[in-house]
MIGU-795247 format. One record per residue: x, y, z of N, C-alpha, C in turn. Coordinates in steps of 0.05 Angstrom, whole numbers, padded with zeros to 5 digits, always signed. Layout:
! residues N
XYZXYZXYZ ...
END
This chain:
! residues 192
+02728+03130+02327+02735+03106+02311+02711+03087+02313 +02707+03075+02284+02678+03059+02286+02692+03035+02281 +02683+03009+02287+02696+02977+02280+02663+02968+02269 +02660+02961+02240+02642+02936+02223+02651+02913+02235 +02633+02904+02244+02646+02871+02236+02629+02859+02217 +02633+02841+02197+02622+02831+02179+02628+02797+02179 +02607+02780+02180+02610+02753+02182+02611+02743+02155 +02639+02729+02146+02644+02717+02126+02637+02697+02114 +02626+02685+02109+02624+02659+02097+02644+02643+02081 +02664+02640+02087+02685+02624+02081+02687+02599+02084 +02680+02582+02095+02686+02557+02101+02666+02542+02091 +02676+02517+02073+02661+02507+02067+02648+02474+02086 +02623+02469+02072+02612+02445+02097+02629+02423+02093 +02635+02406+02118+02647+02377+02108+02629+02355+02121 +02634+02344+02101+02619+02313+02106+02619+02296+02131 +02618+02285+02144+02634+02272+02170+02646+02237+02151 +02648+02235+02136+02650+02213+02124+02663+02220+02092 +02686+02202+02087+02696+02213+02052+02682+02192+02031 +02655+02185+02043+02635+02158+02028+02620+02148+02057 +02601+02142+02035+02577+02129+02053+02556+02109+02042 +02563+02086+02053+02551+02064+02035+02530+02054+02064 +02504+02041+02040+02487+02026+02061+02470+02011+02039 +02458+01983+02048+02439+01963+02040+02414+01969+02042 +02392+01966+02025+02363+01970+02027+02350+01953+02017 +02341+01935+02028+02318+01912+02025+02299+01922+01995 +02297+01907+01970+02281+01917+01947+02250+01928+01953 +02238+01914+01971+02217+01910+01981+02205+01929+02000 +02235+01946+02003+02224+01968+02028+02205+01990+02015 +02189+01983+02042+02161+02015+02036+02174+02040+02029 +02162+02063+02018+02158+02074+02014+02169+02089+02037 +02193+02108+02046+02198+02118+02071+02213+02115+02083 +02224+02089+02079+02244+02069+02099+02278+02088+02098 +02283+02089+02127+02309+02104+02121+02329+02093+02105 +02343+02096+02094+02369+02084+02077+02402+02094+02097 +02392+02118+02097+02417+02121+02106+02414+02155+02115 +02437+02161+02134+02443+02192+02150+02464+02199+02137 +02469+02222+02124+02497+02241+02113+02495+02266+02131 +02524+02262+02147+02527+02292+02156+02546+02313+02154 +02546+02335+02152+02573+02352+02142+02565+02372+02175 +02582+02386+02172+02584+02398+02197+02595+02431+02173 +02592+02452+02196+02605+02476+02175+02620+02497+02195 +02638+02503+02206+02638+02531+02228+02634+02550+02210 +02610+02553+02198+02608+02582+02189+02573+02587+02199 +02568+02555+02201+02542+02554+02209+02540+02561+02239 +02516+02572+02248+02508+02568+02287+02477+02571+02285 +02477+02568+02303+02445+02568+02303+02432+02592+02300 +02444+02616+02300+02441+02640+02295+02436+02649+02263 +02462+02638+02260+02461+02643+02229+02473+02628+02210 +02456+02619+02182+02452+02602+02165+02449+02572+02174 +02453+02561+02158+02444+02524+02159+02454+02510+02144 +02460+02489+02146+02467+02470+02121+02453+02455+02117 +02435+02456+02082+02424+02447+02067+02437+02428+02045 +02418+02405+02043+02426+02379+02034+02410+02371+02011 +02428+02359+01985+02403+02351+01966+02423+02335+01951 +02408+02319+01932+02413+02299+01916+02417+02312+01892 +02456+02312+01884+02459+02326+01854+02457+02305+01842 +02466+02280+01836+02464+02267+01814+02461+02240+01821 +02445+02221+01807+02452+02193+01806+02423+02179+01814 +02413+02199+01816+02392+02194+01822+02370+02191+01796 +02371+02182+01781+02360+02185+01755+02323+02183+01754 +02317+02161+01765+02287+02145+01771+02280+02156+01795 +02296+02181+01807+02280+02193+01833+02260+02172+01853 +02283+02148+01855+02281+02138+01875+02288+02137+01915 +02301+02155+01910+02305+02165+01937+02300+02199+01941 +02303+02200+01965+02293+02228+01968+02318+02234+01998 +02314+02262+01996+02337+02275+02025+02322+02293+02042 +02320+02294+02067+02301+02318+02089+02327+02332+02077 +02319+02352+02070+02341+02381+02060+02353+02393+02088 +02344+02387+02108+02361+02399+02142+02376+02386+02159 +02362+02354+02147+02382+02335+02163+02397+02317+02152 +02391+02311+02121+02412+02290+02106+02404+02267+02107 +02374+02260+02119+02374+02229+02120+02357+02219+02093 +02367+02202+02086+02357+02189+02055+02337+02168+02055 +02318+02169+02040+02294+02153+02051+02288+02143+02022 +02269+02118+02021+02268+02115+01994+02241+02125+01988 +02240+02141+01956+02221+02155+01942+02192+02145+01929 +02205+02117+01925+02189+02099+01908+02196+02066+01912 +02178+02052+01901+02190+02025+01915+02209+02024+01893 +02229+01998+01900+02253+02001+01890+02255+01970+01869 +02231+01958+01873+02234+01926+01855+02220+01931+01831 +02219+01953+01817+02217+01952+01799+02219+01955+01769 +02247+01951+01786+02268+01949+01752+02286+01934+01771 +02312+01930+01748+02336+01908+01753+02361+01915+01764 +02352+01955+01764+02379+01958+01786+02384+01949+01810 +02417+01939+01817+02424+01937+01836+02430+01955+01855 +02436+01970+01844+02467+01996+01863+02457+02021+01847 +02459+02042+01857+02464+02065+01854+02489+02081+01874 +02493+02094+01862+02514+02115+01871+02505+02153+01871 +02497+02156+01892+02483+02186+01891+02507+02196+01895 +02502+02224+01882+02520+02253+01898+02508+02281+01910 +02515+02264+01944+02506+02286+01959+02510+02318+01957 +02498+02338+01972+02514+02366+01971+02499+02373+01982 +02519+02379+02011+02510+02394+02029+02524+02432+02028 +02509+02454+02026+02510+02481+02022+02498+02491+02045 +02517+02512+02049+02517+02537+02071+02506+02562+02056 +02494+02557+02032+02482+02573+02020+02511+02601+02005 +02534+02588+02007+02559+02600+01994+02572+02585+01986 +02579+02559+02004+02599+02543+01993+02593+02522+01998 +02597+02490+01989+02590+02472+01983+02607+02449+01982 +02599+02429+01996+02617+02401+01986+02598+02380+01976 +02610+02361+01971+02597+02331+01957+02614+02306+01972 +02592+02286+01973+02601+02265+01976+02583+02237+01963 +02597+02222+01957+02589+02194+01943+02573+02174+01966 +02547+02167+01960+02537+02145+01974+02521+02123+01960 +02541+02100+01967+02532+02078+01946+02514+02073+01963 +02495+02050+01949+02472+02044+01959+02466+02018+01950 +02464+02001+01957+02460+01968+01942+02433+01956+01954 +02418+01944+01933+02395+01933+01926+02394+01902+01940 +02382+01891+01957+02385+01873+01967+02355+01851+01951 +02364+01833+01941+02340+01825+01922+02321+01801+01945 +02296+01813+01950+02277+01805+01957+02249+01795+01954 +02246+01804+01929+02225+01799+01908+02226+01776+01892 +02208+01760+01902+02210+01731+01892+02201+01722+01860 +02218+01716+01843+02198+01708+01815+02167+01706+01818 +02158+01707+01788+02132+01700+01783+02127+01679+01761 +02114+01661+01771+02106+01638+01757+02079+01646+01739 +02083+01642+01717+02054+01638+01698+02051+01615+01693 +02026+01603+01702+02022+01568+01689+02003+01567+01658 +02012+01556+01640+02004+01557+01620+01978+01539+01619 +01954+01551+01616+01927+01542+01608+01922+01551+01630 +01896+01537+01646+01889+01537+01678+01892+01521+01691 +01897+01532+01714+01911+01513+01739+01889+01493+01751 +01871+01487+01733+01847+01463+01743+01845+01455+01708 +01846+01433+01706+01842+01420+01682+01831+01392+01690 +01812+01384+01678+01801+01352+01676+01810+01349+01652 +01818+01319+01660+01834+01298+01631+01818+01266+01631 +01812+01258+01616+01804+01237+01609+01828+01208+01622 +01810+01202+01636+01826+01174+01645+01837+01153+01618 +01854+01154+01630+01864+01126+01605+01880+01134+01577 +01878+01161+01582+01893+01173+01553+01916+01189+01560 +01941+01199+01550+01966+01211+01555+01958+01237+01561 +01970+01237+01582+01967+01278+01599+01993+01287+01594 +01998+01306+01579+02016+01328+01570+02013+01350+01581 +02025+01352+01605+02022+01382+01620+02038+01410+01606 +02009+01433+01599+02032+01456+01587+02052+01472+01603 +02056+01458+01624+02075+01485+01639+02078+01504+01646 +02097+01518+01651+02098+01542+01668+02114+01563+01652 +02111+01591+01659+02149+01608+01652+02145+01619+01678 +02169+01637+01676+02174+01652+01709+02201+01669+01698 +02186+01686+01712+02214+01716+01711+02215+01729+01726 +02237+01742+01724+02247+01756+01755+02260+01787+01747 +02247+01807+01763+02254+01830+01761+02286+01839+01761 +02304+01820+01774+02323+01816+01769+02334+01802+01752 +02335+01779+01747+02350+01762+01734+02336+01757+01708 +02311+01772+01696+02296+01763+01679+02282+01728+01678 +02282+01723+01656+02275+01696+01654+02283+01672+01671 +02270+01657+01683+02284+01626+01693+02282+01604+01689 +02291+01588+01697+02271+01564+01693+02253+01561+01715 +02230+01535+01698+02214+01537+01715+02216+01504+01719 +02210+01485+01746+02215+01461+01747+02181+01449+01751 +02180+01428+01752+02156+01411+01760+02154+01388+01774 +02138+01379+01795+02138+01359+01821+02108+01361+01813 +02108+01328+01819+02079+01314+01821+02081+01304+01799 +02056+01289+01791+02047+01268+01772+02012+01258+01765 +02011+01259+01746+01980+01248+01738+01984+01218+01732 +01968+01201+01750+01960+01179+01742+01935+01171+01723 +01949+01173+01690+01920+01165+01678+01903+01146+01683 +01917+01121+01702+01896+01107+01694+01882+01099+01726 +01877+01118+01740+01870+01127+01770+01851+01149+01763 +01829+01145+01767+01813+01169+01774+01818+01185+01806 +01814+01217+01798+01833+01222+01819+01841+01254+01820 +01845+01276+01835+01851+01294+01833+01886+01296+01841 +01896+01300+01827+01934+01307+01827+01938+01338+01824 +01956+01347+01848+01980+01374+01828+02000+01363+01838 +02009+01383+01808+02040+01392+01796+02038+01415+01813 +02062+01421+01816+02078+01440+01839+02105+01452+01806 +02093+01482+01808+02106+01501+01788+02133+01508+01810 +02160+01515+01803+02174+01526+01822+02203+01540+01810 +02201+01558+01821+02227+01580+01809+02245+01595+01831 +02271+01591+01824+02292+01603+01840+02302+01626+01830 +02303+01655+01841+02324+01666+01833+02351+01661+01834 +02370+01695+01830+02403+01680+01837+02401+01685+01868 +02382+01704+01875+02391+01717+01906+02372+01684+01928 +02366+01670+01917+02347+01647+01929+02314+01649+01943 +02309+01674+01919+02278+01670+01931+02261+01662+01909 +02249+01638+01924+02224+01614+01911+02205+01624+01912 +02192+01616+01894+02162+01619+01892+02140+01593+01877 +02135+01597+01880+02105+01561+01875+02094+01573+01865 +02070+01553+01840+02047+01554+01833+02041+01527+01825 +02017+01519+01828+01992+01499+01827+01989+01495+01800 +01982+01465+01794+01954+01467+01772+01946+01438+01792 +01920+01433+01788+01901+01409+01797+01891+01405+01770 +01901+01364+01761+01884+01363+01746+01865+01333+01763 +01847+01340+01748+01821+01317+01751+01827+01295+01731 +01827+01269+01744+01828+01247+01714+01802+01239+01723 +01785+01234+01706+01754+01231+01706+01756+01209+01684 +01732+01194+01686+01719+01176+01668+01688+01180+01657 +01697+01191+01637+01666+01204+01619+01656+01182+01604 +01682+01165+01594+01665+01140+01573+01654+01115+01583 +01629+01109+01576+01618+01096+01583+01632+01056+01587 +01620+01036+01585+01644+01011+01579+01624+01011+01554 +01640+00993+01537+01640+00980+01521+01632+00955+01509 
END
């Protein structure tokens, strides 16, 4: 009498978690862990097979990436450069037969401060004694698009004298950002 034994692969991997959510700074380098997914399998041993891990879907802008042996999620590319908040990947971890999935949200923590453009150059000389009409600023935000932009300080025309205006923009998440102009009020004309 002879006995085969033959090792089945029946069981499929499970997740240790039915979801897995975590926060990532917009700003984070290139690498930064996000997050660990683990499934476990008894079909796996260290003898024979493994459970392999990858990103089926949601991942559109292949912004994150997965070590295929251990599940940990790292980011692919920097992440402030568009206006998503959140994504939602779907994991799948395989025993190379059978297979599960799991959902891991992922939320964008906004850290990327607007950008101010000051309109003309941020050094202008103006003639003493005559009306200074400052052109202003815009400012936009990878998130929130457009903002307003405010203004602090004052030109005294009739002071010779170097003054700034102070450019300034809030996002919704509260990060500021400044910009300058210096103007010069000078006296070119001679008296009279």
């Amino acid at each position: 009498v002879s006995v085969n034994e033959t090792n089945v692969i029946d069981v499929s991997p499970s997740f240790s978690a039915s979801s897995y959510s975590a926060s990532v700074d917009n700003t984070a380098d290139t690498g930064t862990v996000v997050v660990d997914v683990d499934a476990t399998d008894t079909d796996v041993s260290s003898d024979y097979n493994t459970i392999a891990y990858s990103i089926a879907s949601g991942d559109s802008n292949s912004r994150f990436s997965i070590n295929s042996s251990t599940g940990v999620i790292t980011t692919a590319k920097a992440l402030n450069t568009d206006s998503t908040t959140s994504y939602t990947l779907t994991v799948q971890a395989t025993d190379g037969t059978n297979s599960d999935t799991v959902n891991v949200a992922i939320t964008m923590v906004d850290k990327t401060p607007p950008v101010i453009t000051v309109t003309g150059s941020t050094t202008v000389t103006h003639q003493g004694g005559t009306t200074y009409t400052d052109a202003g600023g815009s400012a936009t935000d990878v998130v929130d698009g457009t903002l307003s932009v405010s203004t602090s300080g004052s030109v005294t025309v009739g002071t010779q004298g170097a003054y700034t205006l102070t450019f300034s923009a809030t996002d919704a998440a509260g990060n500021t950002t400044t910009a300058t102009r210096t103007v010069s009020v000078t006296d070119t004309t001679g008296p009279v």
